[in-house]
C-alpha positions as CSV (number, residue, x, y, z in Angstrom):
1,X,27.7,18.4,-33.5
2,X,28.1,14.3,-33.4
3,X,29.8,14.5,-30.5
4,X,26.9,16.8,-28.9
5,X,24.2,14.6,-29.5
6,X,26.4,11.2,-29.0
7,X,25.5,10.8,-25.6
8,X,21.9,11.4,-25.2
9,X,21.1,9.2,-28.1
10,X,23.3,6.8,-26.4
11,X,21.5,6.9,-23.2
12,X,17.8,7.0,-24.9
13,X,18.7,3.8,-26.7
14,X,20.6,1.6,-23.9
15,X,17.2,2.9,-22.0
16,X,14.9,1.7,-24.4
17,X,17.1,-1.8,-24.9
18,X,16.7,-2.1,-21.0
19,X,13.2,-1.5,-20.7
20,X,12.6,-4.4,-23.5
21,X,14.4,-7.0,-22.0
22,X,12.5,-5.5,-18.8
23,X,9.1,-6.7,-21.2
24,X,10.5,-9.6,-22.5
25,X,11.8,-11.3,-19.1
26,X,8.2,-12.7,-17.9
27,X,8.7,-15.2,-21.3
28,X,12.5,-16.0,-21.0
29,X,14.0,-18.7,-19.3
30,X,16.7,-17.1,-17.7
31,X,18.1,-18.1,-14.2
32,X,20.8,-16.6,-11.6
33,X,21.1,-19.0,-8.6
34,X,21.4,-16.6,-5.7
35,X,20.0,-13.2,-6.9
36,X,16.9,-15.0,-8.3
37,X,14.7,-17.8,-6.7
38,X,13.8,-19.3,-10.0
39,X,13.7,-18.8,-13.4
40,X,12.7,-15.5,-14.9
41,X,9.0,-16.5,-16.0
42,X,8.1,-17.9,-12.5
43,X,6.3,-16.4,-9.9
44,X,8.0,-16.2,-7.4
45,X,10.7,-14.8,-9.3
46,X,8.2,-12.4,-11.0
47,X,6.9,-11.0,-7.8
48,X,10.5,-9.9,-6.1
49,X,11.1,-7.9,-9.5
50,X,8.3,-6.5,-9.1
51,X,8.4,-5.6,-5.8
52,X,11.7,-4.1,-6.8
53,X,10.6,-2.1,-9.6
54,X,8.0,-0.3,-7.2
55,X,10.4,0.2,-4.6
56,X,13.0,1.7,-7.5
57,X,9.1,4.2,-8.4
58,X,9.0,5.4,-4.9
59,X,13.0,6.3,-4.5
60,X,12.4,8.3,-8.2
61,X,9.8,9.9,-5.9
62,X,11.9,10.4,-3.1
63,X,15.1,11.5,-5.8
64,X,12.9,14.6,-6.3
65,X,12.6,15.8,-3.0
66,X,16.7,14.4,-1.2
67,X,18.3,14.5,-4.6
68,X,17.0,17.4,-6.4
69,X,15.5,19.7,-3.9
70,X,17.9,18.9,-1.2
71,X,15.0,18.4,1.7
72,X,15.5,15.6,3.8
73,X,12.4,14.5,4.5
74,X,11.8,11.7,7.5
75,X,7.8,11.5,6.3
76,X,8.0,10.3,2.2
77,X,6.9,6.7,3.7
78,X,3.7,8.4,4.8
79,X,2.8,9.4,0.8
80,X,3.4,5.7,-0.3
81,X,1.6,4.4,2.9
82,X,-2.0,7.0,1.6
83,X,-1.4,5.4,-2.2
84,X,-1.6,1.9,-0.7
85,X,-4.4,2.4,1.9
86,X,-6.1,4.9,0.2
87,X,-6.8,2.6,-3.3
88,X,-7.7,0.0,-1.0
89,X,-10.0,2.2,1.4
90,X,-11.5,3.7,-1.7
91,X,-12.2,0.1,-3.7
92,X,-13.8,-0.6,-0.5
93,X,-16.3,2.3,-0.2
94,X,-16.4,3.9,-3.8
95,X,-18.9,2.0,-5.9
96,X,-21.2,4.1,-7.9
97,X,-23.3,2.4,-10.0
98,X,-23.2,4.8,-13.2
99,X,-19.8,3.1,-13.6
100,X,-18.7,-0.1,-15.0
101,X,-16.2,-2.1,-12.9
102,X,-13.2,-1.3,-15.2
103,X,-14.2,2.6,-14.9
104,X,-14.1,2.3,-11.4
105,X,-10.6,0.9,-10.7
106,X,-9.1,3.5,-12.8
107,X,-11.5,6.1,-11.1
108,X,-9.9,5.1,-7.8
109,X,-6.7,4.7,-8.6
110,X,-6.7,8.8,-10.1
111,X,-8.6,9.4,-6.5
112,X,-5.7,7.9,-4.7
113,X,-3.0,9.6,-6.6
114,X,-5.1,12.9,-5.9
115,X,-4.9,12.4,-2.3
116,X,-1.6,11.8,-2.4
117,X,-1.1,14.9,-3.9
118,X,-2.8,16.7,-1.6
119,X,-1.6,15.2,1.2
120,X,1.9,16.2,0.4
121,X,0.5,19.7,0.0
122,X,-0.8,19.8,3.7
123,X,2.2,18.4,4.5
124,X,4.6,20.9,2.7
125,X,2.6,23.7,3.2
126,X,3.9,22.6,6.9
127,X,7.1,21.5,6.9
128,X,8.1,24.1,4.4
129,X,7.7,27.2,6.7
130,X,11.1,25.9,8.4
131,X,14.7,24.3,6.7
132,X,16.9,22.0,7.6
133,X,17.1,19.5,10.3
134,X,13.5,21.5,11.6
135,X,12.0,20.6,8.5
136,X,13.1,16.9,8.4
137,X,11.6,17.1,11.9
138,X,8.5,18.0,11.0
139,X,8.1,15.3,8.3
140,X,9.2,13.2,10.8
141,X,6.3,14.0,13.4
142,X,3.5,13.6,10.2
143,X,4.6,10.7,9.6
144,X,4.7,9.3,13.2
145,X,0.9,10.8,13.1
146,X,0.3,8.9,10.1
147,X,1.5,5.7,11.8
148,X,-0.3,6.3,14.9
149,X,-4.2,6.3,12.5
150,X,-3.1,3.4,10.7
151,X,-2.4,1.5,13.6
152,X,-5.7,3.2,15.8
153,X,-7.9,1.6,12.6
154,X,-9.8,4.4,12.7
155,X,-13.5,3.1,11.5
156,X,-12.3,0.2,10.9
157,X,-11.0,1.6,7.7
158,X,-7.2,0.5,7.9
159,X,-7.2,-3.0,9.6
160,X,-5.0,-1.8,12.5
161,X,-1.7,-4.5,13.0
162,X,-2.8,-6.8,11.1
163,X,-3.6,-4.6,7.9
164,X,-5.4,-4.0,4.7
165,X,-6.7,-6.7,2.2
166,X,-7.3,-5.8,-0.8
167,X,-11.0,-6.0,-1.6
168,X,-10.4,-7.9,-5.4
169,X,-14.7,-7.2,-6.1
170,X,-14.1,-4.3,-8.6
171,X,-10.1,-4.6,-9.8
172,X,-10.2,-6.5,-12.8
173,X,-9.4,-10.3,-13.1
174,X,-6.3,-10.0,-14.8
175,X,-4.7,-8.3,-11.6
176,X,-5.8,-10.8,-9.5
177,X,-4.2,-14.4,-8.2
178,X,-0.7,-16.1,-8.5
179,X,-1.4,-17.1,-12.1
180,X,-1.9,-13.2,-13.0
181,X,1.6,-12.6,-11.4
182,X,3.1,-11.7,-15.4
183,X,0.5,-8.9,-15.3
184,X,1.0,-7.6,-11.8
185,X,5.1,-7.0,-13.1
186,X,4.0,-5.3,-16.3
187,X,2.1,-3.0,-14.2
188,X,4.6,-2.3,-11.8
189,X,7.0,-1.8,-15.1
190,X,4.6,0.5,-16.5
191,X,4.4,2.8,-13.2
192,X,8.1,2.7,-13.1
193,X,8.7,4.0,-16.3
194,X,6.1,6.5,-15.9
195,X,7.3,8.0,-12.8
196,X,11.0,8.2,-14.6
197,X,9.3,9.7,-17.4
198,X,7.4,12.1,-15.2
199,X,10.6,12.7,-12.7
200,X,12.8,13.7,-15.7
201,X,10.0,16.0,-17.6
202,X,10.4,17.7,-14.0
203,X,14.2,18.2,-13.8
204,X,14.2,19.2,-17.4
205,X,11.3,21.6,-16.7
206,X,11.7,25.5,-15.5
207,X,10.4,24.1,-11.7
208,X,13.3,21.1,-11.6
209,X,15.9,24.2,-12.2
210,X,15.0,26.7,-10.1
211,X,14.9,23.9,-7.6
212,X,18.3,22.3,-8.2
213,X,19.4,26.2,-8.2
214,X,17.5,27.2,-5.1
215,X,19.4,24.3,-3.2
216,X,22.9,25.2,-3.7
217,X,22.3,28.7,-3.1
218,X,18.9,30.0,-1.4
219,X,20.0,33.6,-0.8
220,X,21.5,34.2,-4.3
221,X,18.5,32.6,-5.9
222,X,16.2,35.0,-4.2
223,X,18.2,37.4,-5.3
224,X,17.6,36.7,-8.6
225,X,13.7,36.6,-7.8
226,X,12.8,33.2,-7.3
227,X,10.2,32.5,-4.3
228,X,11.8,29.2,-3.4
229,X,8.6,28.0,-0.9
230,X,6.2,27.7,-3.8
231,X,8.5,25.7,-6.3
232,X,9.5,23.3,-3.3
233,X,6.1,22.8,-2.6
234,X,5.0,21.9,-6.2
235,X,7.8,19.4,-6.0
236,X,6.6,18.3,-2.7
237,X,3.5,17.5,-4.2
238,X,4.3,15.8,-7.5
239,X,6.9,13.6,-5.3
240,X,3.6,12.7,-2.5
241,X,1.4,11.9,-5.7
242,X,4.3,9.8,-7.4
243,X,5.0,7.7,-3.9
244,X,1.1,7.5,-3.7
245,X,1.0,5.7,-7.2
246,X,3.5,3.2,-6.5
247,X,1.5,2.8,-3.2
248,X,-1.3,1.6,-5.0
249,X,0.4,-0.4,-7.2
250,X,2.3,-2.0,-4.5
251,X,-1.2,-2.4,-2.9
252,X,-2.2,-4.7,-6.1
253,X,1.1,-6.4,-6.2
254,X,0.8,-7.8,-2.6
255,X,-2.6,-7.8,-2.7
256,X,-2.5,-6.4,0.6
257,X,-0.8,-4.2,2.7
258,X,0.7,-4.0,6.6
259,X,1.8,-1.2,9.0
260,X,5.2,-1.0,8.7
261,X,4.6,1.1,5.2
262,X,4.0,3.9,7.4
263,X,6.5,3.9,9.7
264,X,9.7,6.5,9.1
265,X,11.8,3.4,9.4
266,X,10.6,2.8,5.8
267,X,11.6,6.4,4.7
268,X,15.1,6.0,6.2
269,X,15.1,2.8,3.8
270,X,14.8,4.9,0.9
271,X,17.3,7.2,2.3
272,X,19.7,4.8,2.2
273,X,18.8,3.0,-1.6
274,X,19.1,6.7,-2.6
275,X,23.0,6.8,-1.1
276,X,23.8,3.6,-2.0
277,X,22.9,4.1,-6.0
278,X,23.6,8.0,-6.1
279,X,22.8,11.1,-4.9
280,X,21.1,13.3,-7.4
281,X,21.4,11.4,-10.0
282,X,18.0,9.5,-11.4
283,X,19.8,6.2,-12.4
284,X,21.0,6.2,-8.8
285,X,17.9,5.7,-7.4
286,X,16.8,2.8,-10.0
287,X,19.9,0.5,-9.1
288,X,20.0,1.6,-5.6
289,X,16.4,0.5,-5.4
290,X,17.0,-2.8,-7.2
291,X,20.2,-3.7,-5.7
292,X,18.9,-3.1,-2.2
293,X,15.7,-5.3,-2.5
294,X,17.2,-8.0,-3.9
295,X,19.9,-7.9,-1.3
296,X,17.6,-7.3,1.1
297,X,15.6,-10.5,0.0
298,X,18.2,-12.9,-1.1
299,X,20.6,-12.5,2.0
300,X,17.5,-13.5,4.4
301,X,17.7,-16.6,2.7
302,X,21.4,-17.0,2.7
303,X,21.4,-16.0,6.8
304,X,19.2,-19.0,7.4
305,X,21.6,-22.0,4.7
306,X,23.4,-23.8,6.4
307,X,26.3,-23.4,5.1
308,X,26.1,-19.8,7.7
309,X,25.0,-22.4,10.0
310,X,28.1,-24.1,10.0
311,X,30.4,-20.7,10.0
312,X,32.6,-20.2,13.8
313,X,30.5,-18.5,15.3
314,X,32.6,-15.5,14.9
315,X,31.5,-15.5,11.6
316,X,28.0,-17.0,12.0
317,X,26.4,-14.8,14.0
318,X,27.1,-11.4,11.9
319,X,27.2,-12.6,9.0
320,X,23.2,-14.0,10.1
321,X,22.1,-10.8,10.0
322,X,21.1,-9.4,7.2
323,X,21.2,-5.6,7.9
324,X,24.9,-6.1,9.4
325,X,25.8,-6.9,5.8
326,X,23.4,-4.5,4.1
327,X,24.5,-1.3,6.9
328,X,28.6,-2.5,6.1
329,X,27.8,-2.3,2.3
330,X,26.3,1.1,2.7
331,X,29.6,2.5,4.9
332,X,31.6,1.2,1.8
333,X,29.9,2.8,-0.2
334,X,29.6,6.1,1.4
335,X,33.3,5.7,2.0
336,X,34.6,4.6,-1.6
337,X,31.7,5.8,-3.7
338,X,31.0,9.0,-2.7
339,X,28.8,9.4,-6.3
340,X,27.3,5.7,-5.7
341,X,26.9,3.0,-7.7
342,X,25.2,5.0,-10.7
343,X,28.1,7.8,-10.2
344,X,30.8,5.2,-11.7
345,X,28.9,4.6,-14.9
346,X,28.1,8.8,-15.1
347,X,31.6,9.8,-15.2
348,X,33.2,6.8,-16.6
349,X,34.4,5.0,-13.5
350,X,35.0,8.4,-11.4
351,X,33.3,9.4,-8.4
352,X,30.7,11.6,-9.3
353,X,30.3,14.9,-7.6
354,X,27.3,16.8,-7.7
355,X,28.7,20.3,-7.4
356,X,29.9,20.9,-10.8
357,X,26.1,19.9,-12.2
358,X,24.8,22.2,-9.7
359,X,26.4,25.3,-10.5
360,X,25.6,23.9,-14.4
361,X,22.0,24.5,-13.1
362,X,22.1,27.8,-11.3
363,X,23.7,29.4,-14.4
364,X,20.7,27.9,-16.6
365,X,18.2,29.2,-14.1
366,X,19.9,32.5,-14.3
367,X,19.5,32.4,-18.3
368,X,15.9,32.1,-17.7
């Protein structure tokens, strides 16, 4: 009976020890030349674990749908792209008087996770009606539509290229300004945990296994009368509404927001940070997510030293480029860590291989 319950008391603590240093780090003094640009309470330093902790929210999101569900979607970007224009659209415009200031910013920030949600509906109730690379097509076209209205500023609702600023008028001072910056990362903490809390209640829930079971086997799950369309698109939605929230957080923490959120370029990115940390496995998109962005940011600074300036050029000129070394880490990883960099950890140093957790699934699904 120890031995049963070992583990997942082990995991809820070393969880709960991580998410209070996570609270903690905004008043300690701790530095890491070359992962961060200054010491832990700045806020610079502040601000890029922040951004990363969103990013990590929105590849949860995205874990649900690739990792879970199995649909490789080319149109998540779009979900995250409606959180961060929509809050700011809806601060804009939505400003009843009957409500005080602070009901209002939590009045649009429900509204904007509400549209996310539906939006992914719409969207699913689409690109569901076909599989495979026709379905990831299909994303793929929404979100090139979604692209195409952010960029046509329609009403002058979106700002076009140049983007969205966030109108600060009813969001409340203490999310607001450089010197607010320890806020901004609680929040983005807080909508992390949250959509882990929220992505896990899902796996664990009756939805996350028929799911899970549907994906390894479609036929034998029907079979067993499961009407796969309607489960997938509950989980389409939830996903949409979950990328949406970390859209408008993401929204507050930049207190802006430009294009290139919309793009599918930006749902290939969390393609990627979900191979890189691990396929189906929750964890894997956290660290994939944190270890890409600060990659992503720190190596821009180390392509422009000078010590790469003084590199033979046969060095010099790849090593410049920051996606050459981000793209070769991610072949290394595909190649030598098939389970990612979360896999190692879940099997004790093994490759982990989603297979044998599968089937684990499909039998629970058949129990129920």
């Amino acid at each position: 009976m120890r031995s049963i319950w070992a583990r997942p008391v082990t995991k809820i603590a070393a969880s709960s020890a991580l998410v209070l240093l996570m609270l903690l780090l905004p008043l300690l003094n701790i530095s890491i030349p070359g992962v961060f640009p200054g010491p832990t309470y700045t806020p610079g330093t502040l601000q890029l674990l922040a951004y990363a902790m969103l990013i990590a929210a929105l590849a949860l999101s995205y874990h649900l749908l690739f990792g879970l569900a199995g649909m490789l979607s080319f149109g998540h970007a779009l979900f995250f792209a409606a959180g961060a224009y929509g809050l700011g659209i809806v601060l804009r415009n939505f400003s009843p008087s009957w409500l005080p200031a602070g009901a209002t910013f939590v009045a649009a920030i429900l509204i904007t996770v509400l549209i996310g949600f539906v939006l992914a509906a719409l969207v699913g109730s689409v690109s569901l009606r076909v599989t495979g690379i026709s379905f990831a097509m299909v994303t793929l076209a929404f979100a090139q539509a979604g692209s195409v209205v952010v960029r046509r500023n329609p009403g002058g609702q979106t700002g076009g290229e140049e983007g969205l600023t966030l109108d600060v008028s009813h969001v409340p001072d203490a999310l607001v300004g450089v010197l607010n910056t320890r806020n901004l990362y609680w929040l983005s903490l807080a909508v992390l945990v949250f959509v882990y809390l929220v992505v896990l209640w899902v796996e664990k829930s009756r939805a996350g296994h028929v799911v899970a079971a549907t994906r390894e086997n479609e036929q034998r799950a029907r079979v067993i009368g499961i009407r796969p369309y309607f489960v997938r698109l509950l989980i389409f939605g939830i996903a949409g509404a979950l990328a949406a929230l970390a859209g408008a957080a993401f929204l507050l923490l930049q207190s802006g927001v430009s294009p290139r959120v919309a793009t599918p370029d930006f749902t290939l990115t969390l393609l990627v940070i979900v191979v890189l940390g691990g396929v189906g496995l929750r964890w894997g998109a956290v660290l994939g997510a944190i270890v890409y962005t600060l990659l992503d940011q720190r190596l821009t600074a180390l392509a422009g030293s000078e010590f790469i300036a003084r590199l033979p050029d046969l060095l010099r000129i790849p090593l410049s480029q920051p996606l050459f070394i981000l793209g070769t880490l991610f072949i290394l990883v595909v190649l030598f860590l098939p389970g990612g960099l979360a896999g190692l950890t879940e099997r004790g140093g093994r490759p982990h291989r989603p297979s044998r957790r599968s089937r684990e699934r499909m039998l629970e699904v058949e129990e129920i």
